[in-house]
PDB file of N, CA, C, O and CB in Angstrom:
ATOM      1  N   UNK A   1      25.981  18.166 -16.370  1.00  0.00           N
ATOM      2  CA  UNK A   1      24.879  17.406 -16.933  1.00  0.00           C
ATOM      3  C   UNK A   1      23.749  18.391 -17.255  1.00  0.00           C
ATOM      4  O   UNK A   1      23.410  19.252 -16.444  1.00  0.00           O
ATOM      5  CB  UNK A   1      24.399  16.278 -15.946  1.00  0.00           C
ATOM      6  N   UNK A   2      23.329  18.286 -18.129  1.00  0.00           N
ATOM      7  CA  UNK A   2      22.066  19.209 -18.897  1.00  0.00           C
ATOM      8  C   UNK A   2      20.646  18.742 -17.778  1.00  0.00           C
ATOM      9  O   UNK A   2      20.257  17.670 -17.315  1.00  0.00           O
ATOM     10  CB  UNK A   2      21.723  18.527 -21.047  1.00  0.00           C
ATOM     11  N   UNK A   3      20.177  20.184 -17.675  1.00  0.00           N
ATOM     12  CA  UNK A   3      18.514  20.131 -16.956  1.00  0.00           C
ATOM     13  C   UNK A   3      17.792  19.254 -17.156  1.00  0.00           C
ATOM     14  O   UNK A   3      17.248  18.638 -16.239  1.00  0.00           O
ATOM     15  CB  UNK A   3      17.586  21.070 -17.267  1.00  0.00           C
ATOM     16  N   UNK A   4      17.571  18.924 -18.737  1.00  0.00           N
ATOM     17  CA  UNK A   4      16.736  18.210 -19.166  1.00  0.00           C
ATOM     18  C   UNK A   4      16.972  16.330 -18.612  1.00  0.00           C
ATOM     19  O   UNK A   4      16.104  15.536 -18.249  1.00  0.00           O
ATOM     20  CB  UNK A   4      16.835  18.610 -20.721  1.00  0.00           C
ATOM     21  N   UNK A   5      18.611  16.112 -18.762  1.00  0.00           N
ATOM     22  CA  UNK A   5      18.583  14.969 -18.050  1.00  0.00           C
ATOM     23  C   UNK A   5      18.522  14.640 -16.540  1.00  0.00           C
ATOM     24  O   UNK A   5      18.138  13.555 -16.103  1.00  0.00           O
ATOM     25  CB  UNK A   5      19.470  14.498 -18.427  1.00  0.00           C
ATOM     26  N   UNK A   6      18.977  15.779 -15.713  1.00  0.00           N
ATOM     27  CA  UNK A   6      18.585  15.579 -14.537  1.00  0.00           C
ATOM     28  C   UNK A   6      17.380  15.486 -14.019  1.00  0.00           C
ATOM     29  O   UNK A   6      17.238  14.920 -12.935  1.00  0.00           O
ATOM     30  CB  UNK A   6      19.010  16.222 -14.031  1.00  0.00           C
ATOM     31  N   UNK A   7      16.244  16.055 -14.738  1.00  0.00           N
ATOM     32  CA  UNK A   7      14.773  15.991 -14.900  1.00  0.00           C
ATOM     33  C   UNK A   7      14.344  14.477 -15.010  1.00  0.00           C
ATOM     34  O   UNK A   7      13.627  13.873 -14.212  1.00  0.00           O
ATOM     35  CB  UNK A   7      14.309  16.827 -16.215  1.00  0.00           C
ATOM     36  N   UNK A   8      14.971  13.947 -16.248  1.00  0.00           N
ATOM     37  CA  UNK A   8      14.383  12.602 -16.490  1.00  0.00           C
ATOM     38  C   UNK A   8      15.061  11.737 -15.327  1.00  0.00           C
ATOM     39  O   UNK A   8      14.406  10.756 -14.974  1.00  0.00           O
ATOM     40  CB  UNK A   8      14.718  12.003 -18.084  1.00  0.00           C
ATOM     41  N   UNK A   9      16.227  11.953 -14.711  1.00  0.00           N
ATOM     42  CA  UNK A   9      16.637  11.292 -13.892  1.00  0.00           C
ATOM     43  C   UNK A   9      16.132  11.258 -12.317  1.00  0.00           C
ATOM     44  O   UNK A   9      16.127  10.378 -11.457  1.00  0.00           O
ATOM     45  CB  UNK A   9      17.734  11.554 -14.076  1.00  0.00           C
ATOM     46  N   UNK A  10      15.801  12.335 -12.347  1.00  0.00           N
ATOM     47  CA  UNK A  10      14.809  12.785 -10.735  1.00  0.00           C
ATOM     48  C   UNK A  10      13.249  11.739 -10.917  1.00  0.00           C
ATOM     49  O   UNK A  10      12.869  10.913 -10.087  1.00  0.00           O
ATOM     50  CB  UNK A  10      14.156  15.176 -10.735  1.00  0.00           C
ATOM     51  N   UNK A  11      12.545  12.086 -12.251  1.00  0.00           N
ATOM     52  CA  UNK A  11      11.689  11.304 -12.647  1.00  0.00           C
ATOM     53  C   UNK A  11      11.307  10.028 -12.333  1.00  0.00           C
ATOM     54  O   UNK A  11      10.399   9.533 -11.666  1.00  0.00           O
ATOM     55  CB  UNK A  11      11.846  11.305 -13.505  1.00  0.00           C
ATOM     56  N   UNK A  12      12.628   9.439 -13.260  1.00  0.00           N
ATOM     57  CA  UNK A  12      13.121   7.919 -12.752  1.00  0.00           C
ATOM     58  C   UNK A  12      13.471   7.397 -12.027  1.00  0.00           C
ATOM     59  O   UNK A  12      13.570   6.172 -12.098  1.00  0.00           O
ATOM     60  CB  UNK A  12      13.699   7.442 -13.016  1.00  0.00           C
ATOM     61  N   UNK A  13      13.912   8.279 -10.717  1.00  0.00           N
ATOM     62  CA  UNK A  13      13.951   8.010  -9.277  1.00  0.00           C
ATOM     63  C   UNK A  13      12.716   7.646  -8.753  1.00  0.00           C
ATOM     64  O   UNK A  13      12.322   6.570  -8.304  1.00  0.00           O
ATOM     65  CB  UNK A  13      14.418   9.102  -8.541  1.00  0.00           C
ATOM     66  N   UNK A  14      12.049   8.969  -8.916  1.00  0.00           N
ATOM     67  CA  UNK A  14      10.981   8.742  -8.159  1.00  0.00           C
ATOM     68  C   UNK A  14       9.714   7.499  -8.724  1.00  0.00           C
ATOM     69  O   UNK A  14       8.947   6.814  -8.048  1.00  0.00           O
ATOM     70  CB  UNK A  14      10.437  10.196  -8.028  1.00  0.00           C
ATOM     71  N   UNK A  15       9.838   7.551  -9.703  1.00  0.00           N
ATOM     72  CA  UNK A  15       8.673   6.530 -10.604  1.00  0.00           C
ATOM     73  C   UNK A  15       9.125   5.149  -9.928  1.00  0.00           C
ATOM     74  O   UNK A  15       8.296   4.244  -9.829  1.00  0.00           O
ATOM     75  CB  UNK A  15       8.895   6.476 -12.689  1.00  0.00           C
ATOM     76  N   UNK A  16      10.472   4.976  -9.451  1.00  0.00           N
ATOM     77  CA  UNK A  16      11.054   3.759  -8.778  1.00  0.00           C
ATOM     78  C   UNK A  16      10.770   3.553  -7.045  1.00  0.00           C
ATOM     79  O   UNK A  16      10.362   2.637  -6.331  1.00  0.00           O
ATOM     80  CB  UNK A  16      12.686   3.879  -9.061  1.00  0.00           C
ATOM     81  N   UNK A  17      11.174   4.765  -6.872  1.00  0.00           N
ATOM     82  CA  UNK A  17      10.213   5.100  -5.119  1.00  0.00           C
ATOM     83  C   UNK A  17       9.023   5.089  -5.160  1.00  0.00           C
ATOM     84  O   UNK A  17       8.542   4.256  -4.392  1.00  0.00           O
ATOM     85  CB  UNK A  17      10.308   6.535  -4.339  1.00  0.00           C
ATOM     86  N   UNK A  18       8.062   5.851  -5.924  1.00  0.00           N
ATOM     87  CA  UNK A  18       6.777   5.308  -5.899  1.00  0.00           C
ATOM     88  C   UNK A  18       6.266   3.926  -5.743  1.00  0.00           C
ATOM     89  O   UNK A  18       5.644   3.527  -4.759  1.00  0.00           O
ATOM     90  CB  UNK A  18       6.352   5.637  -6.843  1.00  0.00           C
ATOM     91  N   UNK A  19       6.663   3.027  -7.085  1.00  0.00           N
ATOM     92  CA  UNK A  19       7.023   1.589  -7.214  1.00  0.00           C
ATOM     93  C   UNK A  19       6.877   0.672  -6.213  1.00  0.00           C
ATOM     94  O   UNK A  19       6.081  -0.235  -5.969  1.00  0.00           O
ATOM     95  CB  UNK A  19       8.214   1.467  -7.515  1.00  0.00           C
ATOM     96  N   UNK A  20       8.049   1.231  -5.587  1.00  0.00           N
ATOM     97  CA  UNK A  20       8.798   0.223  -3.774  1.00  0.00           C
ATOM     98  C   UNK A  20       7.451   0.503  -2.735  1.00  0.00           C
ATOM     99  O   UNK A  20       6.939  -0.402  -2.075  1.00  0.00           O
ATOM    100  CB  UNK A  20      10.857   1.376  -2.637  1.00  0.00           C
ATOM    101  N   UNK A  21       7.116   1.515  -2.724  1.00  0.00           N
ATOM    102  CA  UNK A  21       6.610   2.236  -1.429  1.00  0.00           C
ATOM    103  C   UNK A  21       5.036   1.157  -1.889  1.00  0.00           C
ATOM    104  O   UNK A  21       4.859   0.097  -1.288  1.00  0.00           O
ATOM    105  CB  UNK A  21       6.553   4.553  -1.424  1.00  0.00           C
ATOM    106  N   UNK A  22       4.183   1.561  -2.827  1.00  0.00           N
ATOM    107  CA  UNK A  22       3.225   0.405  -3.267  1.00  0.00           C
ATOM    108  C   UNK A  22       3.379  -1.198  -3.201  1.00  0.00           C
ATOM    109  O   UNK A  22       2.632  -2.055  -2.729  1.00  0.00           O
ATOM    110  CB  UNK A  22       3.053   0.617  -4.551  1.00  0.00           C
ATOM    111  N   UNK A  23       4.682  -1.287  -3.880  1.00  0.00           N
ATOM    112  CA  UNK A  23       4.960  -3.199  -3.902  1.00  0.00           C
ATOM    113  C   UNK A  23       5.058  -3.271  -1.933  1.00  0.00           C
ATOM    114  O   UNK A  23       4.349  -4.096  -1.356  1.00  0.00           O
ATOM    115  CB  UNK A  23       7.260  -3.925  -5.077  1.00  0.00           C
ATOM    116  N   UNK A  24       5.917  -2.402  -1.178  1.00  0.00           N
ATOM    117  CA  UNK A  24       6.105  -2.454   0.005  1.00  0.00           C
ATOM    118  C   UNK A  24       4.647  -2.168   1.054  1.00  0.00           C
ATOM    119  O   UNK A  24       4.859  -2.535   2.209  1.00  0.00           O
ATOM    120  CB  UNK A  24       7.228  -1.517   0.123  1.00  0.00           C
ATOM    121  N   UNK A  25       3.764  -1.801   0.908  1.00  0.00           N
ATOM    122  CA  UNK A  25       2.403  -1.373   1.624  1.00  0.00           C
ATOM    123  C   UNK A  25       1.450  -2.326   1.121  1.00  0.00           C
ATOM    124  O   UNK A  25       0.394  -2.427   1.746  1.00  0.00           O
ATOM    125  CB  UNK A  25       1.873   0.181   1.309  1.00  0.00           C
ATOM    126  N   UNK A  26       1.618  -2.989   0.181  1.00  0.00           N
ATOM    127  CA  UNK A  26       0.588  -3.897  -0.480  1.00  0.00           C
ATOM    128  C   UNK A  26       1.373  -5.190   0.308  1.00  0.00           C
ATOM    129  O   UNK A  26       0.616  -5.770   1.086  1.00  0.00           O
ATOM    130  CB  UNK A  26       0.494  -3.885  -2.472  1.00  0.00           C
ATOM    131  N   UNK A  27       2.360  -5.586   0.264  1.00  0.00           N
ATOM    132  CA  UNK A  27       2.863  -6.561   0.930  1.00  0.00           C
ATOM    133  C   UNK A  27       2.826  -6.737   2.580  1.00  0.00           C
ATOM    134  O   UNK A  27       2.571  -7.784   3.176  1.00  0.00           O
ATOM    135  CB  UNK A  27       4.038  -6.522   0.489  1.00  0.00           C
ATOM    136  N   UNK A  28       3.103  -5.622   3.088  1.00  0.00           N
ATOM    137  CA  UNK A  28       2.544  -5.373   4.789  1.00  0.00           C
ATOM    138  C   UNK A  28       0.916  -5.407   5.076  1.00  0.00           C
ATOM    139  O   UNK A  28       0.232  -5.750   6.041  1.00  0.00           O
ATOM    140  CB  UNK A  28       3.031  -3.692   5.351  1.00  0.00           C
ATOM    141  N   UNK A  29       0.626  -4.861   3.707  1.00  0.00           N
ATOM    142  CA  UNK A  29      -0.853  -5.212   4.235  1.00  0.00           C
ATOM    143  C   UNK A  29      -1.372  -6.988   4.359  1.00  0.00           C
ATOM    144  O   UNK A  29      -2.243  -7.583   4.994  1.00  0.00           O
ATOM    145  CB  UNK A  29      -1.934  -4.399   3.043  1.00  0.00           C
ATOM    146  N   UNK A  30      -0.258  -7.396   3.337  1.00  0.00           N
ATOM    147  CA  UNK A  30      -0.679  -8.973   3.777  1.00  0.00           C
ATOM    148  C   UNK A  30      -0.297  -9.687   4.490  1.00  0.00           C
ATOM    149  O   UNK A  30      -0.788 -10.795   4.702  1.00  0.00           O
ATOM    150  CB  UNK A  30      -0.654  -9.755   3.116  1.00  0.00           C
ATOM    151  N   UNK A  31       0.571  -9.265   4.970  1.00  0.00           N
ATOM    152  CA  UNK A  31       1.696  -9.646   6.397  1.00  0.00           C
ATOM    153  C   UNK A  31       0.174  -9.431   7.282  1.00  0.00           C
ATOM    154  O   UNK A  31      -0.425 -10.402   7.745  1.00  0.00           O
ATOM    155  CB  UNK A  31       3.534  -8.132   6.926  1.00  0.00           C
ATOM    156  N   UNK A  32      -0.330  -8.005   7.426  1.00  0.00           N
ATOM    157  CA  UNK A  32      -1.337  -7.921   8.844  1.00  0.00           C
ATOM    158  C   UNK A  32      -2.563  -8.807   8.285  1.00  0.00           C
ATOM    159  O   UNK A  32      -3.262  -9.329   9.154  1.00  0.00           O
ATOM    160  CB  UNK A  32      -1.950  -6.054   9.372  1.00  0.00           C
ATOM    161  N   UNK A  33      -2.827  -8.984   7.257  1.00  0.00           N
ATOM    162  CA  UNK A  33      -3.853  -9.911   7.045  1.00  0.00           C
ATOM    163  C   UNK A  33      -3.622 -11.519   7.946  1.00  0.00           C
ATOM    164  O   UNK A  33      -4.346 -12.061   8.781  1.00  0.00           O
ATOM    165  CB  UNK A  33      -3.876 -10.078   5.352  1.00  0.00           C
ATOM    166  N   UNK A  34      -2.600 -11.847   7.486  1.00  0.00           N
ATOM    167  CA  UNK A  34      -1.992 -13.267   7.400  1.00  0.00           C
ATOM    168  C   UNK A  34      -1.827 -13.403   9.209  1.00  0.00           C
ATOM    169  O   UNK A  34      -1.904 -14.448   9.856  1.00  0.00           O
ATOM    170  CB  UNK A  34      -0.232 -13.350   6.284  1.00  0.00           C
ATOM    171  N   UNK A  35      -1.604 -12.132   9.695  1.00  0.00           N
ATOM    172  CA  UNK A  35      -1.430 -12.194  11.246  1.00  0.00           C
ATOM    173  C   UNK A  35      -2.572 -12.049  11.928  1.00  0.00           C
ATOM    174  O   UNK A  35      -2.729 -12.650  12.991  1.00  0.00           O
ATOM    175  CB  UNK A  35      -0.557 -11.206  11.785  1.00  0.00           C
ATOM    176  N   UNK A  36      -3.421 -11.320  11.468  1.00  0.00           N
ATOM    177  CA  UNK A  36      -5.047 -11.514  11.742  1.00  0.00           C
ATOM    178  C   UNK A  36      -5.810 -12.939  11.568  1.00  0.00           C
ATOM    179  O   UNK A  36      -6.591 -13.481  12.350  1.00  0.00           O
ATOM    180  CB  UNK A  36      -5.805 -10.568  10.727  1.00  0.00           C
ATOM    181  N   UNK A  37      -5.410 -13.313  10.484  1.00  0.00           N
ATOM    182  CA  UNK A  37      -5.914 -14.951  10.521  1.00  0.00           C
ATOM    183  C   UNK A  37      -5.490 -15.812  11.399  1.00  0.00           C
ATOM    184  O   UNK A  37      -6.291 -16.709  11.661  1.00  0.00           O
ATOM    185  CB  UNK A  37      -5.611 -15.682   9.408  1.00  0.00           C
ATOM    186  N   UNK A  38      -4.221 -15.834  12.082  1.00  0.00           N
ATOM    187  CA  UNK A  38      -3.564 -16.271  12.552  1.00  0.00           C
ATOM    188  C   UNK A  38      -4.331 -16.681  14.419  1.00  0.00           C
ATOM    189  O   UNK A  38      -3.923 -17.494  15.247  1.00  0.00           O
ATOM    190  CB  UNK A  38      -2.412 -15.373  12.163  1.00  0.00           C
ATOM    191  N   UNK A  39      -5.361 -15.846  14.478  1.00  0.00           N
ATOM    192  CA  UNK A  39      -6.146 -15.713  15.773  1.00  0.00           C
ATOM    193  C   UNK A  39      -7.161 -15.438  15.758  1.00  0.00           C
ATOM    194  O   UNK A  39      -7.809 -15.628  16.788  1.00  0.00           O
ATOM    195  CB  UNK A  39      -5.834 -15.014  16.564  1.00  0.00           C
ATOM    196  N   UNK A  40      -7.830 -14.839  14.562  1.00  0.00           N
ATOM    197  CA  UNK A  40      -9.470 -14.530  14.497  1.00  0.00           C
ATOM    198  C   UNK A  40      -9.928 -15.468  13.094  1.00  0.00           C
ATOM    199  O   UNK A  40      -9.266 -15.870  12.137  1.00  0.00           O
ATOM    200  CB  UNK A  40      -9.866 -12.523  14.240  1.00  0.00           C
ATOM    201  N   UNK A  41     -11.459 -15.614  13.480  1.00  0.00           N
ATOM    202  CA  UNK A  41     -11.997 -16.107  12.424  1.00  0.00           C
ATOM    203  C   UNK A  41     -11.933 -15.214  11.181  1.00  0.00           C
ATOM    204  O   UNK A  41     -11.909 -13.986  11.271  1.00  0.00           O
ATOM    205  CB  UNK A  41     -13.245 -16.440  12.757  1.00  0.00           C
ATOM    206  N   UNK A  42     -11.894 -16.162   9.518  1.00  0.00           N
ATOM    207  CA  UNK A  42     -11.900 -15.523   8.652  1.00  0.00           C
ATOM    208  C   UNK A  42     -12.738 -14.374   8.227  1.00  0.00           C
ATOM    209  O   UNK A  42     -12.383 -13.456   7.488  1.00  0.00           O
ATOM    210  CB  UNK A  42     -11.872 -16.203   8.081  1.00  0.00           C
ATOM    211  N   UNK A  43     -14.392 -14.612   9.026  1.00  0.00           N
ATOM    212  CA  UNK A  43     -15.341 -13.853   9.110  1.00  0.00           C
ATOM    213  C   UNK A  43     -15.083 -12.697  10.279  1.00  0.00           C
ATOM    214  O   UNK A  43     -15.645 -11.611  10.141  1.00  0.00           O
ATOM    215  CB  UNK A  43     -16.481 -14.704   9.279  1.00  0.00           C
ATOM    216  N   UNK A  44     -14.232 -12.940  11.426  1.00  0.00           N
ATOM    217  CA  UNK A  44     -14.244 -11.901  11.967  1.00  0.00           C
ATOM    218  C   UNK A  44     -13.191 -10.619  11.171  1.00  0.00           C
ATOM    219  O   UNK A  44     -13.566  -9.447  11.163  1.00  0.00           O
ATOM    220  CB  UNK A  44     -13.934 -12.330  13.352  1.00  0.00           C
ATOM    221  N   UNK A  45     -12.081 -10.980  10.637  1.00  0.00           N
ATOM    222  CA  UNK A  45     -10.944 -10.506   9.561  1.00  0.00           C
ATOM    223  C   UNK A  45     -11.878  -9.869   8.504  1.00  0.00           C
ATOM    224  O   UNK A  45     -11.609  -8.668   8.502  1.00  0.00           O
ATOM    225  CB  UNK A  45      -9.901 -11.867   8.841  1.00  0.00           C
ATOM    226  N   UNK A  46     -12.855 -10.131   7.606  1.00  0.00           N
ATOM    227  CA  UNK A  46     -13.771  -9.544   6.649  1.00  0.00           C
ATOM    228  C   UNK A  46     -14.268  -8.561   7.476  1.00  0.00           C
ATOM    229  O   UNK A  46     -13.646  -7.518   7.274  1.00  0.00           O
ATOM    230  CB  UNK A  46     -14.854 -10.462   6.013  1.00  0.00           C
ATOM    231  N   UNK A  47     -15.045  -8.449   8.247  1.00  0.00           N
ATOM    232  CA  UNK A  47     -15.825  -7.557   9.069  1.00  0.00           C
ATOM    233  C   UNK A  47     -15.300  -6.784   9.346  1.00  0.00           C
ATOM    234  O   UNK A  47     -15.935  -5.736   9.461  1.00  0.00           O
ATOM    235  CB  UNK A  47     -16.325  -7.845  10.010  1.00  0.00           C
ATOM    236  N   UNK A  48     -13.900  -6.754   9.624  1.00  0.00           N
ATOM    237  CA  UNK A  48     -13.059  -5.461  10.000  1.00  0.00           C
ATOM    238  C   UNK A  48     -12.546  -4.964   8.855  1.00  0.00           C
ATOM    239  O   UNK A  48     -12.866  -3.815   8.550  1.00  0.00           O
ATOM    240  CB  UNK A  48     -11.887  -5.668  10.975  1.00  0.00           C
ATOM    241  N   UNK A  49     -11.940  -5.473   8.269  1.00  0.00           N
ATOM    242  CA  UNK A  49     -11.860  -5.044   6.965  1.00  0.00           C
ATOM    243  C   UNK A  49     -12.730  -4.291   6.132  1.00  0.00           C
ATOM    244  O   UNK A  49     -12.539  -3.095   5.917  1.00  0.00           O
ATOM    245  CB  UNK A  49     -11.708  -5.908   6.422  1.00  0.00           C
ATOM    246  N   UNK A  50     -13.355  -4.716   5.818  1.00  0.00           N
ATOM    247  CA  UNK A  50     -15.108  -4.187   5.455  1.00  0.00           C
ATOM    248  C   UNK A  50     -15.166  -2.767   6.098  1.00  0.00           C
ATOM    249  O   UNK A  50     -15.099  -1.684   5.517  1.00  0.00           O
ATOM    250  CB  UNK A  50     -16.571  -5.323   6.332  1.00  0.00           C
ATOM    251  N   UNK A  51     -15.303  -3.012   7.388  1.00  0.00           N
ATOM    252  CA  UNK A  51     -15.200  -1.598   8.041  1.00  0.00           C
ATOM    253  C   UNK A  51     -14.151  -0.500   7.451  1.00  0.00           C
ATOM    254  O   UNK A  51     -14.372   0.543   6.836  1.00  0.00           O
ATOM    255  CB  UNK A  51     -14.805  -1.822   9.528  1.00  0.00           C
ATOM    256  N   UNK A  52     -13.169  -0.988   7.777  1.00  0.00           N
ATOM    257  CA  UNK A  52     -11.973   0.117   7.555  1.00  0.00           C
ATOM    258  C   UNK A  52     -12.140   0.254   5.867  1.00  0.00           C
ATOM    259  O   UNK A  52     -11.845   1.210   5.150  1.00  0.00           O
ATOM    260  CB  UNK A  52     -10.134  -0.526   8.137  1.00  0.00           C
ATOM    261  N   UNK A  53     -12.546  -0.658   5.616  1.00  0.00           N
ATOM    262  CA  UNK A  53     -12.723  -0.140   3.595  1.00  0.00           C
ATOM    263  C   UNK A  53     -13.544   0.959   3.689  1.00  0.00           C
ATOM    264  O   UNK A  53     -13.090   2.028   3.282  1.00  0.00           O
ATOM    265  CB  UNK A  53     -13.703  -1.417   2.261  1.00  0.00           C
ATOM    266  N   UNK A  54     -14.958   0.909   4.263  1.00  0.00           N
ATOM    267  CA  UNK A  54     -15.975   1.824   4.301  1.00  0.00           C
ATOM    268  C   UNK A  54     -15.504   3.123   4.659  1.00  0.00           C
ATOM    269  O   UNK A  54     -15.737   4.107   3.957  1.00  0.00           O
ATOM    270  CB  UNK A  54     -16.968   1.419   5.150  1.00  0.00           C
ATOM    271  N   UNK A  55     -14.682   3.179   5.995  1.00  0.00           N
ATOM    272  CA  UNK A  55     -14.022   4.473   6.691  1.00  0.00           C
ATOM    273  C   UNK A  55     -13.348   5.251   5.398  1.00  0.00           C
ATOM    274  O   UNK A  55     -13.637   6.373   4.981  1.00  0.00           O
ATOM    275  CB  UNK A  55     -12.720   4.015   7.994  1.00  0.00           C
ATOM    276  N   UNK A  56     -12.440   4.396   4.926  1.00  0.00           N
ATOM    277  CA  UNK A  56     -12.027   4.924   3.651  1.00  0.00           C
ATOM    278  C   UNK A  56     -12.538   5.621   2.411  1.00  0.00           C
ATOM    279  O   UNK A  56     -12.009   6.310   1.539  1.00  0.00           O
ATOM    280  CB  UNK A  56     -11.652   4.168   3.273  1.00  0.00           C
ATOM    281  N   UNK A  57     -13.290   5.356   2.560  1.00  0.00           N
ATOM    282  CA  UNK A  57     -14.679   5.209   1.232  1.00  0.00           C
ATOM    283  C   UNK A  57     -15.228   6.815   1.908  1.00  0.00           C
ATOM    284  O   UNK A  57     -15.367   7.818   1.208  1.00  0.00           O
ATOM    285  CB  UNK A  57     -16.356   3.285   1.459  1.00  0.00           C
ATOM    286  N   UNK A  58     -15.499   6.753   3.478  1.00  0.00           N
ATOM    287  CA  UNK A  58     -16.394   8.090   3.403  1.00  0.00           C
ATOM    288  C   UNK A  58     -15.475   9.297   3.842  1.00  0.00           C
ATOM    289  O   UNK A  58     -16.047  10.377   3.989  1.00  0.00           O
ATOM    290  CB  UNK A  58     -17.794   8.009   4.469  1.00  0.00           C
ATOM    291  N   UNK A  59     -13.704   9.217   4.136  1.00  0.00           N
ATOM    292  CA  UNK A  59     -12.797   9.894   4.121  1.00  0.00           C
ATOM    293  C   UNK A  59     -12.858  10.571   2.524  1.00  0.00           C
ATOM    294  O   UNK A  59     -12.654  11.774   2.360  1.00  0.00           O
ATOM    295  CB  UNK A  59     -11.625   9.067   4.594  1.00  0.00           C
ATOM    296  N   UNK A  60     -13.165   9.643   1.376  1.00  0.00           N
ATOM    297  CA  UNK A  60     -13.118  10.550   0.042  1.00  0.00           C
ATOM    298  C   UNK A  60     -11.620  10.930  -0.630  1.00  0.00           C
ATOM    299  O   UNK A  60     -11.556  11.620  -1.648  1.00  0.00           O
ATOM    300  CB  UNK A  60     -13.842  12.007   0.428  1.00  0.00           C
TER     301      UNK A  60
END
């Protein structure tokens, strides 16, 4: 098989792993949302959230 297609094919692997790994972390994150509601107020769930957004924010 020629370089050039194993290139596009490594590509297209990964553009598909990328994909999963996002659709898959965006979905767990709502799993822990949905399990956080599950025992704290909606306002206490924002507040932490909020937080850990911010942490994020000054990680950069």
């Amino acid at each position: 098989m020629p370089r050039d297609e194993v290139e596009k094919i490594d590509a297209i692997s990964q553009s598909a792993v990328d994909s999963y790994l996002h659709r898959s972390s965006v979905t767990y994150l709502e799993c822990c949302i949905s399990l956080m509601l599950t025992h704290m107020s909606r306002e206490q769930v924002v507040e932490i959230l909020r937080s850990e957004a911010n942490m994020l924010e000054e990680l950069g």
